[in-house]
C-alpha positions as CSV (number, residue, x, y, z in Angstrom):
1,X,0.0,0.0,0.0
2,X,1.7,3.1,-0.8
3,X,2.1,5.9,1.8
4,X,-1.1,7.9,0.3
5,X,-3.6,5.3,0.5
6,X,-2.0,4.3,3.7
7,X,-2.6,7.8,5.3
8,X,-6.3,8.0,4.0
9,X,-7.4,4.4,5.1
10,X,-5.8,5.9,8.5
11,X,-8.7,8.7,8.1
12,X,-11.4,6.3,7.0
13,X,-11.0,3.9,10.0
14,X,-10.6,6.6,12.8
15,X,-14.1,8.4,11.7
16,X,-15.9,4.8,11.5
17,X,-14.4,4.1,14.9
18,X,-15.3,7.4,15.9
19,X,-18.7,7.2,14.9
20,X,-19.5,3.9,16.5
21,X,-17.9,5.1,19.5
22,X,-19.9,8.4,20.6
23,X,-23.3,6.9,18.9
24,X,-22.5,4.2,21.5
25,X,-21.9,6.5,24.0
26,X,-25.4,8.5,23.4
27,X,-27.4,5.2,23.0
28,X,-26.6,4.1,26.6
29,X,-27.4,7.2,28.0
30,X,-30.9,5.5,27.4
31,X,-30.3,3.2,29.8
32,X,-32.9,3.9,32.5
33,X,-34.5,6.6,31.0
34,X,-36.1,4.5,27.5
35,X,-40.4,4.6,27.5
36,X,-40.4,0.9,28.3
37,X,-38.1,-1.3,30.4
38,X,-37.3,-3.3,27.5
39,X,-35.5,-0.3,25.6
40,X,-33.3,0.3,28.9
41,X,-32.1,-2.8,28.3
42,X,-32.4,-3.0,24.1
43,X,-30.4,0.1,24.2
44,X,-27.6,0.0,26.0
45,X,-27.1,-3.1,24.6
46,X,-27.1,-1.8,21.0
47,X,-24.7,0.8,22.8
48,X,-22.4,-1.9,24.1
49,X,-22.1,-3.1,21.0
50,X,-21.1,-0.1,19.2
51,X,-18.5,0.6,21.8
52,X,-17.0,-2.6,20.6
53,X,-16.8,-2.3,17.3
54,X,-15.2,0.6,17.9
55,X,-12.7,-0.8,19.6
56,X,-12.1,-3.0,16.4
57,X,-11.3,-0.3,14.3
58,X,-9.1,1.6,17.2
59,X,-7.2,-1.9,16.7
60,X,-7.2,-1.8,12.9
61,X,-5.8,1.6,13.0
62,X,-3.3,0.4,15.2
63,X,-2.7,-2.4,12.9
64,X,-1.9,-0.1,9.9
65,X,-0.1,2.7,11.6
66,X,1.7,0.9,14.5
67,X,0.1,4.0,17.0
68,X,-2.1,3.0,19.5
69,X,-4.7,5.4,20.5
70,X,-6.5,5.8,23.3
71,X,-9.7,7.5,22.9
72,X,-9.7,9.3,26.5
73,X,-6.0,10.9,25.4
74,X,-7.3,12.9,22.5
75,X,-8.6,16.5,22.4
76,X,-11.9,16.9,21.6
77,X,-11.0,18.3,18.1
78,X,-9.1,15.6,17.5
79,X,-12.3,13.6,17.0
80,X,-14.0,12.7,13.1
81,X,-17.1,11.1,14.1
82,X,-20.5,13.0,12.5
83,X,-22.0,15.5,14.2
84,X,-25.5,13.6,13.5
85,X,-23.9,11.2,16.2
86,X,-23.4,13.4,18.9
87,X,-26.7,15.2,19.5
88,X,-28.1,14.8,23.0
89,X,-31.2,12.5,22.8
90,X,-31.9,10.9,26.4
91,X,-32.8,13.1,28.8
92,X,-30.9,15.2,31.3
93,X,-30.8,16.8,34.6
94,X,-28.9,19.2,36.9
95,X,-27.7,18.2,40.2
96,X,-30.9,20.0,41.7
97,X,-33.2,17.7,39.7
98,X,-33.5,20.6,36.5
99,X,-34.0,19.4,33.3
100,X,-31.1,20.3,31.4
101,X,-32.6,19.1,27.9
102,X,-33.0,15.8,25.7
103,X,-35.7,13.2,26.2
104,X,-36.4,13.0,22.2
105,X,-37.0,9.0,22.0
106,X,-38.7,9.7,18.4
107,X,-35.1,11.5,17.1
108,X,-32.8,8.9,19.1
109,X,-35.1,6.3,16.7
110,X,-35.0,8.3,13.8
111,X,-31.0,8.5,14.2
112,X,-30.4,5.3,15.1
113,X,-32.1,4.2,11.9
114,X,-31.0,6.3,9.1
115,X,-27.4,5.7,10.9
116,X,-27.9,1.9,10.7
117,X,-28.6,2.1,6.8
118,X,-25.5,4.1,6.5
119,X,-23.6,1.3,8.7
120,X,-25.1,-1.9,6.9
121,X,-23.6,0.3,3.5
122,X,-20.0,1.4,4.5
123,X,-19.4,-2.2,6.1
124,X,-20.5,-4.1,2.3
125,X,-18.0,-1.6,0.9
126,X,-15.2,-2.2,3.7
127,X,-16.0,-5.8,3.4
128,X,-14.9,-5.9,-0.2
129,X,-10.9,-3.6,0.8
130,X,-8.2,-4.6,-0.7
131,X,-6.8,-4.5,2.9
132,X,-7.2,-7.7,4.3
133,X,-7.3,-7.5,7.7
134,X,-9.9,-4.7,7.2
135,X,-12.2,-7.1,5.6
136,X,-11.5,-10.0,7.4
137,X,-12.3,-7.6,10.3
138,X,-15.9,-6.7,9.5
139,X,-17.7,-10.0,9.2
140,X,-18.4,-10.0,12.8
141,X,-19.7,-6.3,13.0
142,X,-21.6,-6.9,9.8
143,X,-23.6,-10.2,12.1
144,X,-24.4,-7.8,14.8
145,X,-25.6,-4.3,13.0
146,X,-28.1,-6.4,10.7
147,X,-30.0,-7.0,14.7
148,X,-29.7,-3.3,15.2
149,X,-31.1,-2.2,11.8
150,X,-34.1,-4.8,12.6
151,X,-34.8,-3.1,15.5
152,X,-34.7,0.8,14.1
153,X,-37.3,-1.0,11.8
154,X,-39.6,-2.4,13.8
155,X,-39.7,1.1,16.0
156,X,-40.0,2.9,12.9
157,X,-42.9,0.6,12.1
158,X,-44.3,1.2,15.6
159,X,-43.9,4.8,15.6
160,X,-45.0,5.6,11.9
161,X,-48.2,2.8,12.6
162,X,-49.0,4.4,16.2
163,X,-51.7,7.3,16.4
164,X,-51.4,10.6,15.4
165,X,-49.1,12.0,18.3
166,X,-46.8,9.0,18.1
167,X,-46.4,9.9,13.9
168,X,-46.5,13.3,14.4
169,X,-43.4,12.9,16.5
170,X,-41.8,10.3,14.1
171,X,-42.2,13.0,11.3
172,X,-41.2,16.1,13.3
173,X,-37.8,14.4,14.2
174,X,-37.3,13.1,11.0
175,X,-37.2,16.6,9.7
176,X,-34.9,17.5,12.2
177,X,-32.8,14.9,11.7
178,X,-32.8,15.0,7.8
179,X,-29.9,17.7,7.0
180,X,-27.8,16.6,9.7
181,X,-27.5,12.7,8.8
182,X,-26.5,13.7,5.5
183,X,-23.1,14.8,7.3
184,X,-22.7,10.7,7.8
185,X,-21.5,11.0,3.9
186,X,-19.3,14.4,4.3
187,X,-15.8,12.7,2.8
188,X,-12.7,11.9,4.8
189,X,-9.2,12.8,4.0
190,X,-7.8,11.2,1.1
191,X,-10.9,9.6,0.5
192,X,-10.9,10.1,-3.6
193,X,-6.9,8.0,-3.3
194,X,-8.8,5.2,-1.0
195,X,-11.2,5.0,-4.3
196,X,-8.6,5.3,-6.6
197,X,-6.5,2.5,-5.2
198,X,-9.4,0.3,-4.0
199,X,-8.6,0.3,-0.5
200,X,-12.3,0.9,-0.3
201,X,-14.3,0.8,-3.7
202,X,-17.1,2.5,-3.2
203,X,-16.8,6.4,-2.3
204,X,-18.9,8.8,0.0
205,X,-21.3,10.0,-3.2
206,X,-21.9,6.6,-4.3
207,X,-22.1,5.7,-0.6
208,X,-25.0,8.0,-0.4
209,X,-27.0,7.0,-3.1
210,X,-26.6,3.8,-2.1
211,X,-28.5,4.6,1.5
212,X,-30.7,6.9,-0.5
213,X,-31.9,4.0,-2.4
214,X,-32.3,1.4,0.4
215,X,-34.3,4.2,2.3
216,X,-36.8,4.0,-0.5
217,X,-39.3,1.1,0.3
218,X,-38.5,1.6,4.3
219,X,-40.6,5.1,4.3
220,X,-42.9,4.3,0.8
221,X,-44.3,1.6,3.4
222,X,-45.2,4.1,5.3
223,X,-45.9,6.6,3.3
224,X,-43.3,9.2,4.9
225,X,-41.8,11.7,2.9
226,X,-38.1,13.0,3.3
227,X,-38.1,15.9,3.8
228,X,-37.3,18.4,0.7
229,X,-34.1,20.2,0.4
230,X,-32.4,21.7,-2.7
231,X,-30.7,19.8,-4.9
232,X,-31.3,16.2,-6.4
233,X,-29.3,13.2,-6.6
234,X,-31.5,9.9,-8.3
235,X,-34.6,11.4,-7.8
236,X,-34.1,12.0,-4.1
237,X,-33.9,15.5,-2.7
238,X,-29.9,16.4,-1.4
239,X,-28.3,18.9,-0.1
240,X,-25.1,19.6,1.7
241,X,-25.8,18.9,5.4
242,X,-25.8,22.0,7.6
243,X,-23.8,20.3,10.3
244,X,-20.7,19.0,8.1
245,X,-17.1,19.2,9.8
246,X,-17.2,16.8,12.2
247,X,-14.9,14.9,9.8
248,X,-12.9,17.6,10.3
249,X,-13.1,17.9,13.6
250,X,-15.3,20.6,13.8
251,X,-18.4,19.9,16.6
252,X,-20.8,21.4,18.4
253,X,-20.9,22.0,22.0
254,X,-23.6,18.6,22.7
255,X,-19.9,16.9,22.0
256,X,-18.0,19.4,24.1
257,X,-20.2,18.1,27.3
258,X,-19.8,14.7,26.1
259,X,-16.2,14.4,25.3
260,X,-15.9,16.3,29.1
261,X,-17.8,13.4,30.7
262,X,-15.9,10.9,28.8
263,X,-12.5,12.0,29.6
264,X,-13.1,13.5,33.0
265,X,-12.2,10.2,34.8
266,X,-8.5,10.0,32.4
267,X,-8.1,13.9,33.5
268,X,-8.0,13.6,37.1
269,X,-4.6,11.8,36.4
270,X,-3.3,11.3,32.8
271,X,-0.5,9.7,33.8
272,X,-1.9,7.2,36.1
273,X,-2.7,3.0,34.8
274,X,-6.4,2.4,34.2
């Protein structure tokens, strides 16, 4: 692999680990606070899970590199998950018992969803790398995302079958969430030398289109519409999401007060052995 594609693979598998890390994160935050006692427990196993496949990638990128990263080390900034990943969704509360904001079940579903589509695509394109270990790797990740997407379907099929305030909440945080999972599909660094090379053949556009396409008998079903934005792409309306950058590192300050809570155990002593 020559030092280009070697340096945008690098990119590639610290977003996906990224992403599946602070999803993961947020979907545990559920635990406890979910509508039914089930979901405390369907969650935050879904989280669990995510946490580990992040883990897998962290070891990939190792793999390539020969760096080993811990995740608590790293500056916020230094983060290239989405930003559709690190909205707060579960509710929260101040010390005094305030409600500091979340408790969106309806957008946590809606996320979890459109992100799962995204997942089941980028995995069928890692699974066919010409890096080995990469697609050796995501057999087992592929096994335990196709239970998550099942369950984004059936509560989207609860949701968009329920009565009129359960849809009306289904469609309102759809159209929230819209713009911002496009970001999912803002490209990494180097990503046109992965395609190029076929490190991974399939690049963010057709990536897209791809999900676009898989979303189409999920919502006809239920006769939801996306939501309209300009531009078009096969038929389907595209735009460029408002909260791109997170590949980049840029965020928005729902991460800052995540990243503080995962880190704040590692910054009461950085240099001590966990």
């Amino acid at each position: 692999m020559r030092p280009a594609a070697r340096d945008a693979l690098a990119h590639a598998l610290l977003a996906t680990a990224d992403d599946e890390l602070v999803l993961g994160y947020r979907d545990t935050e559920w635990t406890g606070a979910a509508p039914i006692l089930e979901e405390d427990v369907a969650f935050s196993s879904i989280g669990q899970d995510e946490v580990g496949h992040a883990r897998l990638f962290y070891a990939l990128l190792h793999e390539l590199t020969g760096v080993a990263l811990d995740y608590r080390a790293r500056r916020a900034d230094e983060y290239r998950h989405a930003c559709f990943l690190e909205t707060q969704t579960a509710p929260r509360y101040s010390p005094d018992g305030s409600h500091r904001g979340g408790s969106d079940w309806a957008y946590a579903i809606v996320r979890q969803y459109l992100y799962d589509l995204f997942d089941a695509e980028r995995l069928a394109a890692l699974r066919a790398s010409a890096w080995d270990p990469l697609a050796q790797a995501v057999d087992k990740v592929q096994r335990e995302e196709k239970y998550h997407l099942q369950h984004g379907r059936m509560w989207l099929e609860r949701l968009a079958g329920g009565d009129r305030v359960a849809r009306g909440r289904l469609e309102a945080a759809l159209a929230r969430a819209w713009p911002h999972a496009l970001a999912l599909f803002e490209p990494t660094e180097g990503d046109d030398v992965l395609l190029a090379d076929r490190i991974i053949p399939v690049g963010s556009s057709e990536l897209r289109d791809r999900w676009l396409e898989r979303l189409r008998p999920s919502f006809s079903a239920h006769h939801l519409a996306l939501p309209a934005e300009r531009g078009r792409s096969g038929g389907w309306t595209v735009t460029v999401a408002a909260s791109a950058g997170g590949r980049s590192g840029r965020h928005t300050p729902d991460w800052t007060d995540l990243w503080n809570e995962m880190t704040s155990v590692y910054r009461l002593d950085p240099a001590a052995v966990w």
